[in-house]
C-alpha positions as CSV (number, residue, x, y, z in Angstrom):
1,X,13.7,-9.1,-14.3
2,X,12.6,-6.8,-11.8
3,X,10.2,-4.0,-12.5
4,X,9.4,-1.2,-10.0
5,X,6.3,0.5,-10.3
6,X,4.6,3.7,-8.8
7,X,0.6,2.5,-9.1
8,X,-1.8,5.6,-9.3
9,X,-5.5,5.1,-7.4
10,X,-7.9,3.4,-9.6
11,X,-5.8,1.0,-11.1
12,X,-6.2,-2.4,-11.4
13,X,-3.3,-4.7,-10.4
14,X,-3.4,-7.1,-13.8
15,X,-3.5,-6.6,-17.0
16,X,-7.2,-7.4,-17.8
17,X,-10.4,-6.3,-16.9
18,X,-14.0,-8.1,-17.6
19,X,-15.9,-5.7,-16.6
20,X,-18.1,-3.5,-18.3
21,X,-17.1,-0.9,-18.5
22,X,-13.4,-2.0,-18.2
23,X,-11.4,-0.5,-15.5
24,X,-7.6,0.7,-15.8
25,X,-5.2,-1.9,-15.7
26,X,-1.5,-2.2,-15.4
27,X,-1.3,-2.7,-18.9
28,X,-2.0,1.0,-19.4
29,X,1.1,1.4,-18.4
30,X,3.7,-1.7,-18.3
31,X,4.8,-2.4,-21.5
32,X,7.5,-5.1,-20.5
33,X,5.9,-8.4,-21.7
34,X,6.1,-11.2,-19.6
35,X,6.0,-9.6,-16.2
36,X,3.6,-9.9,-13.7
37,X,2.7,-8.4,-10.0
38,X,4.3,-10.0,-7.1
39,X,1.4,-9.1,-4.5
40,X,-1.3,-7.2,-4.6
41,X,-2.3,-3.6,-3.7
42,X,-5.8,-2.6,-4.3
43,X,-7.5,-0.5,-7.1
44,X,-7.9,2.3,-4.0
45,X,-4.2,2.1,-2.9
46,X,-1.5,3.9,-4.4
47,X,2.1,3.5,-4.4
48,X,5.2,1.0,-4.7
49,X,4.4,-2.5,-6.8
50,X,6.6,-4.8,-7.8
51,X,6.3,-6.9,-10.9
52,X,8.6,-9.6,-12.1
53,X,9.1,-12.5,-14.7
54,X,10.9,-14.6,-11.8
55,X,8.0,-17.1,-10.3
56,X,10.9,-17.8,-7.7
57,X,11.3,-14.3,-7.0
58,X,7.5,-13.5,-6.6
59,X,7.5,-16.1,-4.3
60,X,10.5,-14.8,-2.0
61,X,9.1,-10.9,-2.4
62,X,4.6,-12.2,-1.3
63,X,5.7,-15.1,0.9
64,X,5.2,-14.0,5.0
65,X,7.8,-16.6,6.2
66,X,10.8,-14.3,4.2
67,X,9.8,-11.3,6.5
68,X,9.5,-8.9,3.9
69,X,8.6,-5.8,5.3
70,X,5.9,-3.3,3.6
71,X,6.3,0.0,5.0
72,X,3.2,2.5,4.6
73,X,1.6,5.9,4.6
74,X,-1.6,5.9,5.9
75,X,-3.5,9.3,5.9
76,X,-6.2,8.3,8.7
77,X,-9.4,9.9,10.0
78,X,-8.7,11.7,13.3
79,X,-5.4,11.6,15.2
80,X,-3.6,8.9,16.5
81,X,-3.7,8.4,20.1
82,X,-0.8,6.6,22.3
83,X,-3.1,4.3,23.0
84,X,-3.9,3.7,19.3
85,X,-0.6,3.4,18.6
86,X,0.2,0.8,21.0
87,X,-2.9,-1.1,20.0
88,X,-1.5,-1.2,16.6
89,X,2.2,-2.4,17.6
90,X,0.5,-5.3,19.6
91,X,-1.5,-6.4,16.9
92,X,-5.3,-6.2,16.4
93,X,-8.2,-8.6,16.3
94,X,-9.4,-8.8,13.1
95,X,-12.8,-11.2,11.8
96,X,-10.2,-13.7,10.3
97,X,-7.8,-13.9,13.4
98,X,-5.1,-11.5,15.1
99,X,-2.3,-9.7,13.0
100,X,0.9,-9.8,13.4
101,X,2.6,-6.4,15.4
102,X,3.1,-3.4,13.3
103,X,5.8,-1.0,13.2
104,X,3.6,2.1,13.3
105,X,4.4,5.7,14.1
106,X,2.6,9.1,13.8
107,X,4.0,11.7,11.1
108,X,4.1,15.4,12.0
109,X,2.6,16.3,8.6
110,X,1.6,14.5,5.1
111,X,4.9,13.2,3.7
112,X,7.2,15.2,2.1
113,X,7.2,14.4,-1.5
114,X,4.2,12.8,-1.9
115,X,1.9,13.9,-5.0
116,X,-1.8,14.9,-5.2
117,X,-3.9,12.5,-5.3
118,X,-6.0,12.5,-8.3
119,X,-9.4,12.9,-7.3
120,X,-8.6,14.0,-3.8
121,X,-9.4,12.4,-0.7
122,X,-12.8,14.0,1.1
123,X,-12.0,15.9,3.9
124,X,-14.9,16.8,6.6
125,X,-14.4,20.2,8.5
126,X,-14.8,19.2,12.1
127,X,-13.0,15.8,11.7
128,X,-9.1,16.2,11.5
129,X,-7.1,13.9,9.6
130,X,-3.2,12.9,10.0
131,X,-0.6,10.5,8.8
132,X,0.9,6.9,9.9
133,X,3.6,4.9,8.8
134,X,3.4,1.7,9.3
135,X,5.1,-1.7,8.3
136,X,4.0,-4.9,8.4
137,X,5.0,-8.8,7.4
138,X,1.8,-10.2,6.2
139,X,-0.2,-9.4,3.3
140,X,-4.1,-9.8,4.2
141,X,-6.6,-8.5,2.3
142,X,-7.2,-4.8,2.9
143,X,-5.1,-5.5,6.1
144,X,-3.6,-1.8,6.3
145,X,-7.2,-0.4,6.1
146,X,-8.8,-3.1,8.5
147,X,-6.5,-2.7,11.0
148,X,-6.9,1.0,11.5
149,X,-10.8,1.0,11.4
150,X,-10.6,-1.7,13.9
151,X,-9.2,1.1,16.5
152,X,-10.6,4.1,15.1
153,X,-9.2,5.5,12.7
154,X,-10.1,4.8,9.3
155,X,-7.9,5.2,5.9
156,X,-8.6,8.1,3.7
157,X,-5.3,7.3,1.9
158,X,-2.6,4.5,1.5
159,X,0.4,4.8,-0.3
160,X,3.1,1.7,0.2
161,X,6.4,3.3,0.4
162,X,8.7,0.1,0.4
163,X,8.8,-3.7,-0.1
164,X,11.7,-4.7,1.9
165,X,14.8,-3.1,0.2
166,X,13.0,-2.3,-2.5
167,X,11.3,1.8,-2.3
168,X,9.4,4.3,-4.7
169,X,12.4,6.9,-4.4
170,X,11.1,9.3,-6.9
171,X,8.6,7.7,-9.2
172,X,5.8,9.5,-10.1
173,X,2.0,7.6,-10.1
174,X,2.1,5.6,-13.6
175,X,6.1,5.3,-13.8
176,X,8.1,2.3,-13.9
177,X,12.1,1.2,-13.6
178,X,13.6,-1.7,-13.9
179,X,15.8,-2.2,-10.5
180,X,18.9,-4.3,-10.7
């Protein structure tokens, strides 16, 4: 089984929570026993996760050497420069080694479809703000977010659009769908 699910901000990705006071978890909203996340996005990320009761499966969707893409939209501080851009597709130099190349490109406006976020990202008055997307192959920790701090321009919002064929296409934050 394989479970598509749009995860809203704030939301831990498993079903439990020991601290005090507890946090929301996914199982405020998956009711499919036996299924768990393949991956990880964190409790300030929104968007596509995948949950499945296949350990093989899990393993084919997280692993890096099956070149799963994860394709992104990052609403960043500032906006993008060529040279920013370029920095990103060449990979940066992170404190726990060089990432791989990104797919990255700027978006002309926030994407279309995409819901409010609930509370709203702070916005500052003389800093502008725009939109990436960006794919990657690896999965680091807070990679996304790292990687555009490290040349200047840090994440106000991400939202993962797609795990290799795999995309939100219409869920709303909390709903799931079992995919085929």
């Amino acid at each position: 089984m394989l479970i598509a699910f749009n995860k809203p901000y704030g939301v831990l990705c498993q079903f439990t929570d020991r601290s005090v006071p507890p946090r929301p978890t996914l199982a405020g909203h998956i009711v499919q026993p036996g299924v768990y996340p393949a991956g990880r996005l964190d409790f300030d990320s929104e968007g596509l996760l995948l949950l499945t009761d296949d350990g093989a499966l899990a393993h084919r969707l997280t692993d890096p050497r099956h070149k799963q893409a994860k394709t992104y939209w990052v609403q960043v501080e500032g906006v993008a420069t060529a040279a920013q851009l370029a920095q990103l597709r060449r990979g940066v130099l992170l404190n726990d080694g060089p990432t791989l190349p990104a797919q990255v490109s700027a978006l002309p406006q926030q994407p279309a479809g995409l819901w409010p976020r609930d509370p709203p990202v702070r916005f500052r008055k003389s800093v502008p703000d725009s939109w990436l997307e960006l794919s990657l192959h690896e999965g680091r920790n807070r990679q996304v977010r790292r990687m555009t701090a490290a040349v200047g321009l840090p994440t106000l919002r991400l939202v993962r659009q797609r795990i290799g064929g795999h995309a939100l296409e219409g869920l709303q934050p909390g709903q799931w769908r079992e995919l085929g």
